[in-house]
C-alpha positions in Angstrom: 11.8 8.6 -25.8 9.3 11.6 -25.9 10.3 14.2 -23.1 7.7 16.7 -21.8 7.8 20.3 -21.9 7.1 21.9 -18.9 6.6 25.8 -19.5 7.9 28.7 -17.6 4.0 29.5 -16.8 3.4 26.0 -15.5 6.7 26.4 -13.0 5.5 29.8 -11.7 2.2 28.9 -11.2 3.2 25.7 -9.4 5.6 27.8 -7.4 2.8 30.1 -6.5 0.6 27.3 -5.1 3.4 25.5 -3.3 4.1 29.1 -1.9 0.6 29.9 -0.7 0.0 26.4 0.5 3.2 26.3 2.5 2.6 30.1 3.8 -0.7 29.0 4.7 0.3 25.8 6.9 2.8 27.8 8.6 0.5 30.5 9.7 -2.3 28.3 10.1 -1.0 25.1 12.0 -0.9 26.5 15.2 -4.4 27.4 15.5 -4.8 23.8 14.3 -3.1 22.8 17.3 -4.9 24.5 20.2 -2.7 27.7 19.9 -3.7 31.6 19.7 -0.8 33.8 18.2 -0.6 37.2 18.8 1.6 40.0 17.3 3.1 42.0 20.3 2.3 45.8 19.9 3.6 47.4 23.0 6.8 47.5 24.7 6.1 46.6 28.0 7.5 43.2 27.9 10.6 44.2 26.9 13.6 43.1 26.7 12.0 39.3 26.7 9.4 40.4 24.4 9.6 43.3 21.9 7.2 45.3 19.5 6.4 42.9 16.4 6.7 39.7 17.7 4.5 37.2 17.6 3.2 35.3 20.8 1.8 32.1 21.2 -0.6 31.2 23.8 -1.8 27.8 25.1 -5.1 27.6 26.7 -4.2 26.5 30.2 -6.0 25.6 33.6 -5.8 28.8 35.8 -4.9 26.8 38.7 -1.8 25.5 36.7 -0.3 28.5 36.4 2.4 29.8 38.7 4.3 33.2 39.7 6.4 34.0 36.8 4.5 32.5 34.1 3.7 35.0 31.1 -0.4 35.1 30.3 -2.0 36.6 27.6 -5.4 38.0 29.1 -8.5 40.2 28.4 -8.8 43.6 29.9 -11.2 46.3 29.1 -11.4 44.6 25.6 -8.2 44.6 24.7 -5.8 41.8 24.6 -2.2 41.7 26.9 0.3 39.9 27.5 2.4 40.2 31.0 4.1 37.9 33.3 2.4 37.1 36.6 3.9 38.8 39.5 1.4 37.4 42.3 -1.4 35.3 42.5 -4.3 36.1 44.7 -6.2 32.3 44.9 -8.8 33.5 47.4 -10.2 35.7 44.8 -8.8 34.0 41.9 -7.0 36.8 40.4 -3.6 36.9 39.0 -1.2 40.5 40.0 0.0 40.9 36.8 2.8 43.5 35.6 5.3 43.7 32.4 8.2 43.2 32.6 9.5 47.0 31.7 6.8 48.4 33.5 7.7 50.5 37.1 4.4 49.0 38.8 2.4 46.3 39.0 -0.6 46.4 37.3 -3.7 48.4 38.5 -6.1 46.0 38.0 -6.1 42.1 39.0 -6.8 39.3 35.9 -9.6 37.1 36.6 -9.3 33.8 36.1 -11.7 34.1 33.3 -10.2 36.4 32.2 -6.8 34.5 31.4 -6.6 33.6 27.3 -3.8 30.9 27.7 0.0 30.7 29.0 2.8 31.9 26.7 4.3 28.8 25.6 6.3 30.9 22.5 7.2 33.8 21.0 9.7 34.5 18.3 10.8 37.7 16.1 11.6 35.8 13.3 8.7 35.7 10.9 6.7 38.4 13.6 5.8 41.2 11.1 5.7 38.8 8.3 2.3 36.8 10.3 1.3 40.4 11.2 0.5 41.6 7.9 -0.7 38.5 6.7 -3.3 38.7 9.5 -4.4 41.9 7.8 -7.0 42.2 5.3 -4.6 42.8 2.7 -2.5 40.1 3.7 -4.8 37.4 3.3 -5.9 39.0 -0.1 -2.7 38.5 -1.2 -2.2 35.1 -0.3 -5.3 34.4 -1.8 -4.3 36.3 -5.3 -1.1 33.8 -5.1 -3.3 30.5 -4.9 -5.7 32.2 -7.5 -3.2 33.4 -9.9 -1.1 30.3 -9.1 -3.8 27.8 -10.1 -4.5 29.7 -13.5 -0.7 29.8 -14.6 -0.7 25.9 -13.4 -3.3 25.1 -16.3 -2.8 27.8 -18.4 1.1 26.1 -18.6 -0.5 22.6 -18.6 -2.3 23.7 -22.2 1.3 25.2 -23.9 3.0 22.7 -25.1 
């Protein structure tokens, strides 16, 4: 009985794509499944929230949402994340505040303006999806599944 060799190359390379391909599911399946993350850059959800977590939000009916709930929302372009304090339904507008912060917030969410309910956040992996959200980040990844797939055959052809 012949065994095979299986070079070192081969095993890295394989490792490398298993590693990029895994990294990739992880980051990627929620989007897949109707979810926005979002890495938390602010303290003013603290202590339930802190700096470099990540957030997910599920896009939600504005009518479903009650007092208490935590929102992800636009305002003045930028994207935040606080709990609802009040909810105005005459004018369909949410009172919104975070949760370290002395006062409400100035201005009222739309409802339009709501992104989706926070439905999970976790510090575990938070500044590990962060920087693979950056530029540099998803070059990286993609050097792995690159340089992964040319050890892979380069290892299938050493014998």
């Amino acid at each position: 009985m012949k065994k095979k060799n299986i070079s070192v190359i081969r095993i890295i390379g394989i490792v490398l794509v298993t590693g990029a391909v895994l990294i990739s599911l992880i980051t990627g399946l929620p989007s897949l499944m109707g979810y926005k993350s979002y890495a938390v850059t602010s303290g003013s959800m603290e202590p339930a929230i802190n700096v470099g977590d990540v957030i997910y939000a599920k896009s939600v009916d504005p009518e479903e949402l009650v007092k208490g709930d935590i929102i992800t929302y636009y305002s003045n372009g930028i994207t935040v994340t606080h709990r609802i304090s009040d909810i105005d339904t005459d004018n369909r507008q949410f009172i919104t505040k975070g949760d370290n912060n002395g006062l409400e917030d100035i201005m009222p969410v739309d409802y339009d303006e709501v992104i989706g309910k926070v439905v999970y956040y976790t510090n575990t992996f938070g500044p590990f999806i962060t920087f693979l959200s950056t530029f540099t980040g998803k070059m990286i990844l993609f050097g792995m599944l690159l340089g992964g797939f040319i050890l892979w055959e380069i290892g299938d052809h050493i014998r």
